[in-house]
N, C-alpha and C positions, 0 to 999 in steps of 0.2 A: 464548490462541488454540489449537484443536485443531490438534494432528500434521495435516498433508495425506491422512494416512493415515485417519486417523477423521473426515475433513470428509469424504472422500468417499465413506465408510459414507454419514452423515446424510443426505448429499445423494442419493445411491441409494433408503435410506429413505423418502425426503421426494416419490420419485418418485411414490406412490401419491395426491398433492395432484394432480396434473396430467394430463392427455390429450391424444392428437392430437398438433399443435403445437407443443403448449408443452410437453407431457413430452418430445419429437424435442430442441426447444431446451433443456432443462435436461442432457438425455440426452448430448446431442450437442455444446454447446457449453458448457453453463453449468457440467460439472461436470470436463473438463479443463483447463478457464479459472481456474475458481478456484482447483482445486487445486495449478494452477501458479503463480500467484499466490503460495497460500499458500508454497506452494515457495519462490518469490524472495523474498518477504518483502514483494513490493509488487506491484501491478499491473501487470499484461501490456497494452504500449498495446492501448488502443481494447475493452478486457475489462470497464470497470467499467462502463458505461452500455448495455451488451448483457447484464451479467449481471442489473444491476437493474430493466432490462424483463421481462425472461423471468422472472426469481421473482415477478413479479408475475400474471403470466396465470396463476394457478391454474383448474383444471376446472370446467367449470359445475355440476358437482354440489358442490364446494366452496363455490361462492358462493348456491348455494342454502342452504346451512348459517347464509351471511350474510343470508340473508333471512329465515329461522326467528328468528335472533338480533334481527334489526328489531325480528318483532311481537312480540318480548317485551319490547324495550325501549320501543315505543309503548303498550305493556301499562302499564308501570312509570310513563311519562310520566302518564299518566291518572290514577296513583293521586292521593293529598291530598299537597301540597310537606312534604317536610320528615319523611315518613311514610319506615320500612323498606325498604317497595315502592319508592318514588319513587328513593330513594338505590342501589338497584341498578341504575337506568336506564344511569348511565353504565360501567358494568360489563357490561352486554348491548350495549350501544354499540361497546365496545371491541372486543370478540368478532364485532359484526357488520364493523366496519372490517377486521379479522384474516384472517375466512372471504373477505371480497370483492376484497381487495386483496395477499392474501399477506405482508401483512410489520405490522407493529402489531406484532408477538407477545410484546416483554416486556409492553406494556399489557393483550395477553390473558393472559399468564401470572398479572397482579396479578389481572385480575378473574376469573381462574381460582378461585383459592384464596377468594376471597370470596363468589362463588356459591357454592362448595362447603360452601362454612359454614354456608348458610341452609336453610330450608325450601323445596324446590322440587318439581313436579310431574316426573313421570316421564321427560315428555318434555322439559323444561329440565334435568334430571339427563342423561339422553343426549346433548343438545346440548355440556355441558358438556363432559363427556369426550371429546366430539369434539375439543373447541376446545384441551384441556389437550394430547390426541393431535399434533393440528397444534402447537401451539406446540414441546414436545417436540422435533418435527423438525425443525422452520424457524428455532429460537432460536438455537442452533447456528451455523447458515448467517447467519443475518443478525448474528452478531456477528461470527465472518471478514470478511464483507464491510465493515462497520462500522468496526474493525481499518484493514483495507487501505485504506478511504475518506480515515484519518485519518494514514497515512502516505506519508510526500514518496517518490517515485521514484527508486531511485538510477542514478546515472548509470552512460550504456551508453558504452564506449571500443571504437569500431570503428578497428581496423588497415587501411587503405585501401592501404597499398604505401610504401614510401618515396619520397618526390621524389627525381630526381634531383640535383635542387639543393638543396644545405645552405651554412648560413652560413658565413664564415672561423673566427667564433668556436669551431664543432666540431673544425674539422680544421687549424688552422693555431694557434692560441691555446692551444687545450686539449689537441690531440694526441688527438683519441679517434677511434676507428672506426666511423664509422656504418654499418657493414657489425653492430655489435653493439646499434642500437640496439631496445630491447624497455621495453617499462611492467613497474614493478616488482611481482611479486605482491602481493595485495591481498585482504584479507577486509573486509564489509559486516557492520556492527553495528550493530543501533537500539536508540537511548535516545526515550525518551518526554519532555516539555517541555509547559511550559505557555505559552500564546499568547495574546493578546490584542487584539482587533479594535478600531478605532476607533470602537468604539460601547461599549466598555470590557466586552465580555460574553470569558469567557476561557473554552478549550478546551483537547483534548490533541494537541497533534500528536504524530507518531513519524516520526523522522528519520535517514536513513540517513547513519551515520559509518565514512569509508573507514580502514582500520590498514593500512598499508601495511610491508607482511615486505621491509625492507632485507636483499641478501644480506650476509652478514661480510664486513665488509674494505671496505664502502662507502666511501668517499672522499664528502664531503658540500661544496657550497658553494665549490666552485675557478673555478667561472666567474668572471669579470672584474667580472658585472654582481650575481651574487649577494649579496644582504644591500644593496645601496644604494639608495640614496630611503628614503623614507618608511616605518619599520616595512619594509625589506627587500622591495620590492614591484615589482621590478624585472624583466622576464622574463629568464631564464641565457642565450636565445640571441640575443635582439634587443635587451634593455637598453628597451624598452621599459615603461612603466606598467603594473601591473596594476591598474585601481582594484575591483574586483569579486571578490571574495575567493572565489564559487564558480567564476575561471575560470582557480584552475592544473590542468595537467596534469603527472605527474610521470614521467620518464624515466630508462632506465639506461640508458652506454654503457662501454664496457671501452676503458683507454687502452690503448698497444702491452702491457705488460707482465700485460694479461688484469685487470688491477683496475677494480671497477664503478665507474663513478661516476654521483651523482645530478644532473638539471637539473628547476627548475620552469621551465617555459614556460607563456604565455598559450594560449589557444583560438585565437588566430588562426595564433598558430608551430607549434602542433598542428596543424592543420588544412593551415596553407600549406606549410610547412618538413618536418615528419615526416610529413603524409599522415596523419593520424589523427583521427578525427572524436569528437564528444564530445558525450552528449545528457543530458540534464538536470545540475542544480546539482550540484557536487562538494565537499563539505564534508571534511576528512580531522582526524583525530586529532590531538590535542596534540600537539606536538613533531616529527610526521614529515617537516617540512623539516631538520629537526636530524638527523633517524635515531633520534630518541628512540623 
């Protein structure tokens, strides 16, 4: 995937595909969306189904281009089945879906190279390098987007304020100070996976994995309720169940003596208990309930 910094070349480039409109909307929306996107490493809500309109509305002179491309693949159509001519049909096809629709373009990129090989009139030679021109710019762009399509969201940890009210577990059991409590630093890595739909056809996702930067000297696992049940699945402040493995949240609090300690809590002790809100699935790193 390109640097943010050179998606938004292409996409500045790519401006001369569009007018009016739709160049306002790539201009204006579509090209500090993505490249924030790219930035996070995933989509900015409510950015991918706005940016995948708007690459679409290419200029009516663009899609006139797709209509040049038409009558030379109803050219092609014509010729004998099975003949040179004929076999380029869906090659000028491709090219005309590319020009009308803005997006096709590794299909135009294939039938790039293969017009380019053959015997063509002057004006199918112009069209060509039109079409290789457009692909050039918008390949780019629709692989970013492509990219981001195929990877999960990583989760947003909004700080809402601390409740008033916390459990005895914090402050009488544990000794800690929630006057120190704060989410422990945290860096977002994506590994790529293969997945497989119930109709057995398999893809790539990319999925975001939290590493979570324990400070020194973390004290791990002193809750009462830590490690028991089922594989450890217990919330540190309520003892209750987690059965959904994307709904810890992980906390630091410092007892009197200023040492951090770690708790997992559910979404719902996050939310009710520390005031802290949590938006998409939270996957984390081998071992970072351990501090590994």
């Amino acid at each position: 995937m390109l640097t943010p910094a050179a998606l938004a070349a292409h996409l500045t480039a790519a401006l001369v595909w569009f007018t009016g409109k739709s160049r306002a909307a790539v201009e204006g929306f579509v090209i500090p969306a993505l490249v924030q996107s790219a930035t996070d490493g995933c989509w900015q809500p409510g950015a991918s189904r706005k940016v995948h309109a708007a690459l679409t509305k290419v200029s009516t002179a663009t899609v006139k281009l797709g209509k040049l491309a038409e009558g030379f693949y109803d050219a092609a159509r014509k010729e004998e089945y099975d003949t040179p001519e004929y076999k380029l049909a869906d090659s000028w096809f491709a090219i005309e879906m590319a020009f009308r629709y803005g997006n096709n373009v590794g299909a135009c990129q294939k039938a790039v190279e293969i017009l380019a090989a053959t015997k063509l009139t002057a004006e199918q030679k112009a069209l060509v390098a039109q079409a290789r021109a457009f692909a050039a710019d918008l390949a780019p762009i629709w692989a970013a987007v492509s990219r981001l399509d195929a990877t999960r969201p990583k989760p947003v940890f909004t700080a809402l304020g601390l409740s008033p009210t916390v459990t005895k577990t914090l402050t009488e059991q544990l000794k800690l100070n929630v006057a120190t409590l704060r989410m422990p630093e945290y860096v977002v890595e994506y590994v790529e996976e293969e997945v497989t739909d119930k109709h057995g056809r398999t893809s790539t996702q990319i999925k975001p994995i939290i590493v979570i930067k324990w400070p020194e000297g973390t004290r791990h696992g002193r809750s009462p309720h830590a490690f028991r049940g089922p594989n450890g699945n217990l919330c540190h402040a309520c003892g209750h169940a987690i059965k959904n493995a994307f709904n810890w949240v992980p906390f630091l609090m410092d007892d009197a003596a200023g040492v951090p300690h770690s708790m997992w809590v559910g979404r719902d002790c996050a939310r009710n208990v520390f005031n802290v809100d949590v938006k998409g699935d939270a996957e984390y790193a081998t071992g970072s309930r351990e501090g590994k």
